[in-house]
VORONU-78889 format. One record per residue: residue number from 0; x, y, z of N, C-alpha, C, O, CB in turn. Coordinates in nm, 3 decimals. Atoms other than C-alpha are relative to their C-alpha. Glycine has a CB too. Example, Ala and Ser with C-alpha at 12.3 -4.5 7.8 and 13.67 -1.06 7.14 Angstrom:
 resi     n.u     n.v     n.w    ca.u    ca.v    ca.w     c.u     c.v     c.w     o.u     o.v     o.w    cb.u    cb.v    cb.w
    0   0.089  -0.119   0.000   1.230  -0.450   0.780   0.090   0.120   0.000   0.194   0.118   0.066  -0.099   0.003   0.125
    1  -0.082  -0.119  -0.006   1.367  -0.106   0.714  -0.077   0.109   0.073  -0.026   0.220   0.090   0.041   0.046  -0.142
This chain:
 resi     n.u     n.v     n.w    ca.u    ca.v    ca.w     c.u     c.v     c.w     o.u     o.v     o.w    cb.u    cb.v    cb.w
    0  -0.086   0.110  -0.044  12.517  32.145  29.326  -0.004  -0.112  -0.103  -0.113  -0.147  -0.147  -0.045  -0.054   0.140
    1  -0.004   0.084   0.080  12.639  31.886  29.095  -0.059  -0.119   0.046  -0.048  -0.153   0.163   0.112  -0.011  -0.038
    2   0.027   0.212  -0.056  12.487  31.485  29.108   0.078  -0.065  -0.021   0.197  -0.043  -0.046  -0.105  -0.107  -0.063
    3  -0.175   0.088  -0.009  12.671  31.220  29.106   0.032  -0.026  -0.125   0.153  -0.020  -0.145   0.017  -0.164   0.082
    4  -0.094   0.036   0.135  12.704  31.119  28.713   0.033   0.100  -0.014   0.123   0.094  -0.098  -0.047  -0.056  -0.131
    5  -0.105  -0.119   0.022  12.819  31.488  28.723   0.168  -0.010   0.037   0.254   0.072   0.006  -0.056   0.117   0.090
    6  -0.146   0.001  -0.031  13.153  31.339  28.872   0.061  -0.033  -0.074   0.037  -0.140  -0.129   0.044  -0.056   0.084
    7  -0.123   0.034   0.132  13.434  31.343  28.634   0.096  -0.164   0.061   0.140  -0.208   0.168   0.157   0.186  -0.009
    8  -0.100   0.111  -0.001  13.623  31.033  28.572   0.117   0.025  -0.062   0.220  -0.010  -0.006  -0.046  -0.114  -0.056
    9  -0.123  -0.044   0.083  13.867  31.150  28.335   0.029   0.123  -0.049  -0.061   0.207  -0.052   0.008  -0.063  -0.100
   10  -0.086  -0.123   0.061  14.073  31.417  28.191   0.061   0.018  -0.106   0.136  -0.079  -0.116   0.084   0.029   0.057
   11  -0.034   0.005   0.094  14.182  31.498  27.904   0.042   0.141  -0.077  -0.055   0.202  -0.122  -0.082  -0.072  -0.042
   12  -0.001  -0.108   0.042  14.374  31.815  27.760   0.081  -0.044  -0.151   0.166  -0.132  -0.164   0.063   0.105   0.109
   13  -0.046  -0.008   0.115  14.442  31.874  27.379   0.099   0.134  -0.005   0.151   0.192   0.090  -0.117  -0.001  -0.093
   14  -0.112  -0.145   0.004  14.661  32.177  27.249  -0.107   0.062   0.003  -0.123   0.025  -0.114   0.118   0.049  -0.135
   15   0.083  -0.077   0.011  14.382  32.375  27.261  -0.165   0.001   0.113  -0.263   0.075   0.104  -0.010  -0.022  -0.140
   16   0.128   0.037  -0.095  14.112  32.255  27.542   0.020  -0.164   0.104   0.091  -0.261   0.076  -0.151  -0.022  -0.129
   17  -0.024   0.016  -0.094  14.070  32.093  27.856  -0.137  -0.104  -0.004  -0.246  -0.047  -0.013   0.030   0.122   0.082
   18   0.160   0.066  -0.009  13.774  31.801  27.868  -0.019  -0.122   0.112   0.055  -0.214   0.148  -0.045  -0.076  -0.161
   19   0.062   0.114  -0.128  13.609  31.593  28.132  -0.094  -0.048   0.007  -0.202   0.011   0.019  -0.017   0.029   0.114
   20   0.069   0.084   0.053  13.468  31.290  28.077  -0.069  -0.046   0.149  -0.021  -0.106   0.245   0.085  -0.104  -0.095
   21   0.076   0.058  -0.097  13.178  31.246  28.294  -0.082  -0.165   0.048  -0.112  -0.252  -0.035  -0.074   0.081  -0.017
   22   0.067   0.131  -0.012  13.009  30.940  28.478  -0.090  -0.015  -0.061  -0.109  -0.124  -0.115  -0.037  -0.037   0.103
   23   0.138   0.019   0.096  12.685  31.019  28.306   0.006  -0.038  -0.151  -0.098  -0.058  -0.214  -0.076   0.134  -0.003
   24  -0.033   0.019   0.105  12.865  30.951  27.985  -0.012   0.140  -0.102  -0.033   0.132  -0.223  -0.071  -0.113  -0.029
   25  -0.034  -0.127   0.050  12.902  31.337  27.903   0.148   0.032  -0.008   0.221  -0.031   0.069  -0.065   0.097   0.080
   26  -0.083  -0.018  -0.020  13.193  31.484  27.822   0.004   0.165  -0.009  -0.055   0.193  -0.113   0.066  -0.083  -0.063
   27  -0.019  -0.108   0.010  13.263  31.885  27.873   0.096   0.053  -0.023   0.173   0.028   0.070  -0.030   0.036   0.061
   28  -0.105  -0.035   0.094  13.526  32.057  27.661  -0.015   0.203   0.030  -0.107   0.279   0.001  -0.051  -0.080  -0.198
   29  -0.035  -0.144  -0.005  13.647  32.425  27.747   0.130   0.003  -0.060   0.214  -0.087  -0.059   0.001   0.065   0.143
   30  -0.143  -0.073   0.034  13.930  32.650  27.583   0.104  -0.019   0.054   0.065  -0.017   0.171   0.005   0.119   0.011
   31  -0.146  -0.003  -0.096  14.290  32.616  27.740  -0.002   0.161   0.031   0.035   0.207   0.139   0.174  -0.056  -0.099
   32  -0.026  -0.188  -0.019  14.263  33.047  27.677  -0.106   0.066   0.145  -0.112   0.179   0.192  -0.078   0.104  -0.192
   33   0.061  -0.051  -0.114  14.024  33.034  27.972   0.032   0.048   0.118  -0.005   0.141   0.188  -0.055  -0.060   0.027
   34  -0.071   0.046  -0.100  14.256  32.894  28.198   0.173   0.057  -0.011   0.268  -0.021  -0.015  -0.024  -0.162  -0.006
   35  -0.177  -0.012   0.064  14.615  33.066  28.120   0.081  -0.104   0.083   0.136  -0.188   0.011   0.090   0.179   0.032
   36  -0.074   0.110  -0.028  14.790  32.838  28.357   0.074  -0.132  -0.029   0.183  -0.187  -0.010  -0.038  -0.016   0.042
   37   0.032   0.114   0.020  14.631  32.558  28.214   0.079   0.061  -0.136   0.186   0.003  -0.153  -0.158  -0.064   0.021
   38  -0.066  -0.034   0.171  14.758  32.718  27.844   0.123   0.022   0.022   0.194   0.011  -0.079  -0.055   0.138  -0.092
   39  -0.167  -0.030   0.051  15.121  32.808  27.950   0.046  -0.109   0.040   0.169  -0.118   0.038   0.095   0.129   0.065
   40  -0.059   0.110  -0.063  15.157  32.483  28.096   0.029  -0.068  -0.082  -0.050  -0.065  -0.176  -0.060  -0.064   0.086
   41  -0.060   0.127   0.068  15.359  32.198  27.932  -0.108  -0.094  -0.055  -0.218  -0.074  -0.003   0.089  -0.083   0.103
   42   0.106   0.127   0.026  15.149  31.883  27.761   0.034  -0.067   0.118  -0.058  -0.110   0.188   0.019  -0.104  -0.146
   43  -0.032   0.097  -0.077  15.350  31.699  27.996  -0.019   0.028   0.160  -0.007  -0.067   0.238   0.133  -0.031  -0.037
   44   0.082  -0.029  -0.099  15.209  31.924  28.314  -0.134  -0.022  -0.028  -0.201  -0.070   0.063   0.017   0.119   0.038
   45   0.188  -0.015   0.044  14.842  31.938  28.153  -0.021  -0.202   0.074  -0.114  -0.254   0.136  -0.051   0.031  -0.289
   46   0.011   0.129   0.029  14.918  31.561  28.161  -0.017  -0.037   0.161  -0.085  -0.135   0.191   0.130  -0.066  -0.093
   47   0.002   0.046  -0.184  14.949  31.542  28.589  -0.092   0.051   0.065  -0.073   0.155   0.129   0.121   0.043   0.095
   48   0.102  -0.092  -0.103  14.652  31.631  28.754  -0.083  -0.091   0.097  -0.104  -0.203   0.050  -0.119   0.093  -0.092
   49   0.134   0.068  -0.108  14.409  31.483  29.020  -0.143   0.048   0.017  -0.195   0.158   0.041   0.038   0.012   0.145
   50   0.143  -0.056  -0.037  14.072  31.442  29.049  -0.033   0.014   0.126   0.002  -0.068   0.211  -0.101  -0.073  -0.047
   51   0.000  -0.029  -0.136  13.970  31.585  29.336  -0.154   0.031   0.031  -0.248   0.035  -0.048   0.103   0.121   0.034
   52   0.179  -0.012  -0.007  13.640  31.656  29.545  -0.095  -0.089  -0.015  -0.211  -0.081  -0.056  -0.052   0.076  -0.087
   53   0.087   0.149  -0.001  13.522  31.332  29.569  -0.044  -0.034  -0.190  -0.129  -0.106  -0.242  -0.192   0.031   0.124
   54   0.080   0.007   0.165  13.489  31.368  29.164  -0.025   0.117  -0.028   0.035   0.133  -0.134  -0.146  -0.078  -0.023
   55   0.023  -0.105   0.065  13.377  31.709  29.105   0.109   0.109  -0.009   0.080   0.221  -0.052  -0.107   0.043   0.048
   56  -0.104  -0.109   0.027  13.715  31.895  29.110   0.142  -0.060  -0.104   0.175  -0.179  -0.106   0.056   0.054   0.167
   57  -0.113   0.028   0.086  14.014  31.875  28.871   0.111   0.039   0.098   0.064   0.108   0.188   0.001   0.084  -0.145
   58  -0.084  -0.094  -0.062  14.364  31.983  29.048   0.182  -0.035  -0.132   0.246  -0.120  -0.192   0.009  -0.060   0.224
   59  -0.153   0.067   0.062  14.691  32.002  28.883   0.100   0.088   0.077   0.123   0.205   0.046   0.030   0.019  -0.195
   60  -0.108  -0.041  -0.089  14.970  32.049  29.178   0.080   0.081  -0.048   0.081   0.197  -0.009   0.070  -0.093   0.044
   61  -0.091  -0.106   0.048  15.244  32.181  28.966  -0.023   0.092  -0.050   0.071   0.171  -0.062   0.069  -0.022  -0.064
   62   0.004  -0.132   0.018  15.092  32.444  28.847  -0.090   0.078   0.048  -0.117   0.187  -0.003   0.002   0.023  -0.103
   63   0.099  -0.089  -0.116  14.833  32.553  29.138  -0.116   0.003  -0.118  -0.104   0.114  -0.172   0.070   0.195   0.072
   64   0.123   0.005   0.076  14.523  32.502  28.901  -0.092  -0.082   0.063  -0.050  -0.190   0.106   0.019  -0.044  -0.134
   65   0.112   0.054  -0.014  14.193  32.398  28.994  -0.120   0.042  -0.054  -0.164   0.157  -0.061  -0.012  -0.009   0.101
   66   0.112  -0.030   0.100  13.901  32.347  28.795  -0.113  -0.071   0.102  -0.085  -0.129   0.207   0.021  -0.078  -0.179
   67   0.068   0.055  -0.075  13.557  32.242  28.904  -0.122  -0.066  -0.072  -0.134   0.005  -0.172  -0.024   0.086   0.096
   68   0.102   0.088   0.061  13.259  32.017  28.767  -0.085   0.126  -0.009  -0.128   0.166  -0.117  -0.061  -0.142   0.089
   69   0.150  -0.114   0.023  13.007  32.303  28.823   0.076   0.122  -0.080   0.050   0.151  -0.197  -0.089   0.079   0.189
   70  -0.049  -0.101   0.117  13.203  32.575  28.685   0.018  -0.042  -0.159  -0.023   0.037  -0.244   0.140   0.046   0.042
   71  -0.016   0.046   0.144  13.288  32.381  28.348  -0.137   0.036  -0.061  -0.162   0.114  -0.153   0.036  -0.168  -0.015
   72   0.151   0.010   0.069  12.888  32.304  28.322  -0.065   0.153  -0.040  -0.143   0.183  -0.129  -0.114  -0.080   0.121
   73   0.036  -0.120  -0.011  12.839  32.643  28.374   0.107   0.097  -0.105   0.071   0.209  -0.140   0.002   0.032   0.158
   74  -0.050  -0.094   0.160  13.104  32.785  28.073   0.134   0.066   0.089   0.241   0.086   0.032  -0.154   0.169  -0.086
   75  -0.087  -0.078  -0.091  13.314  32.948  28.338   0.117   0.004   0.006   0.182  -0.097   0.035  -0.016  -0.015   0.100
   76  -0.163   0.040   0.049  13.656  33.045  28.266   0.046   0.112   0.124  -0.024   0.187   0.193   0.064   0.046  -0.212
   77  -0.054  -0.022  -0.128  13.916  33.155  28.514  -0.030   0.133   0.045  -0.010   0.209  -0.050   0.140  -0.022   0.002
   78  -0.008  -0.142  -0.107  13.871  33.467  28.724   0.134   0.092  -0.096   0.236   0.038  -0.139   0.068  -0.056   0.220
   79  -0.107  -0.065   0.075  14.080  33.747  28.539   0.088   0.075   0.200   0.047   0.103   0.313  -0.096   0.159  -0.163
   80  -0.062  -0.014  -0.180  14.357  33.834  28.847   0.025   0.163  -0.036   0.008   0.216  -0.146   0.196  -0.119   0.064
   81  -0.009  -0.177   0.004  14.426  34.223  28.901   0.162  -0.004  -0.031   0.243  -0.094  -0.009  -0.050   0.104   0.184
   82  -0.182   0.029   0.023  14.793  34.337  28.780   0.084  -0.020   0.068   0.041   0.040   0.167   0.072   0.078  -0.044
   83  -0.104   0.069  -0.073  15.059  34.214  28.946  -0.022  -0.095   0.119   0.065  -0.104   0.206   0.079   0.094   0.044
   84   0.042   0.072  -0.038  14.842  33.952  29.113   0.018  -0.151  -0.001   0.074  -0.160  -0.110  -0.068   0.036  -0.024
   85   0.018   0.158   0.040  14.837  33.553  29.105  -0.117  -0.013  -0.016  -0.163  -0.122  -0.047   0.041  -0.108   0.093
C-alpha cells in the first residue's frame, strides 16, 4: 500500500513517457510503449487526465486509461489484452 508522499500531484507526459510527480518530491517516469492507449493517444488527450484515488491513481476519461501510484513504483506496464479484446 502506498503512503501518503506516495500521492501524485502532477502529471506529466512527453512523446515518449508518462511521469508523476510525487508529494515526497519523487518523480516516476515510465515508457508511453507500456501503456498503448496512453501511446496512440493525442498530446492533447495525454494532456486531460485526473488524479484520482485520493492521489494514488491517474485516469484519463477519453481514452479509458488508468494508471496507479503502486503499479508505476513497481515498473508495471499495462496488462497485454487477449486478441480481439479491450
Amino acid at each position: 500500500m502506498p503512503t501518503a508522499g506516495e500521492r501524485i500531484m502532477n502529471v506529466t507526459c512527453t512523446a515518449d513517457a508518462v511521469c508523476a510527480e510525487l508529494a515526497d518530491g519523487r518523480t516516476i517516469c515510465a515508457p508511453l510503449a507500456w501503456f498503448p492507449r496512453l501511446l496512440h493517444a493525442t498530446p492533447d488527450q495525454r494532456s486531460r487526465f485526473r488524479i484520482a484515488g485520493a492521489g494514488y491513481g491517474i485516469h484519463w476519461p477519453e481514452i479509458d486509461e488508468d494508471l496507479s501510484v503502486e503499479g508505476l513504483l513497481r515498473g508495471a506496464p499495462a496488462p497485454r489484452r487477449f486478441a480481439g479484446g479491450r
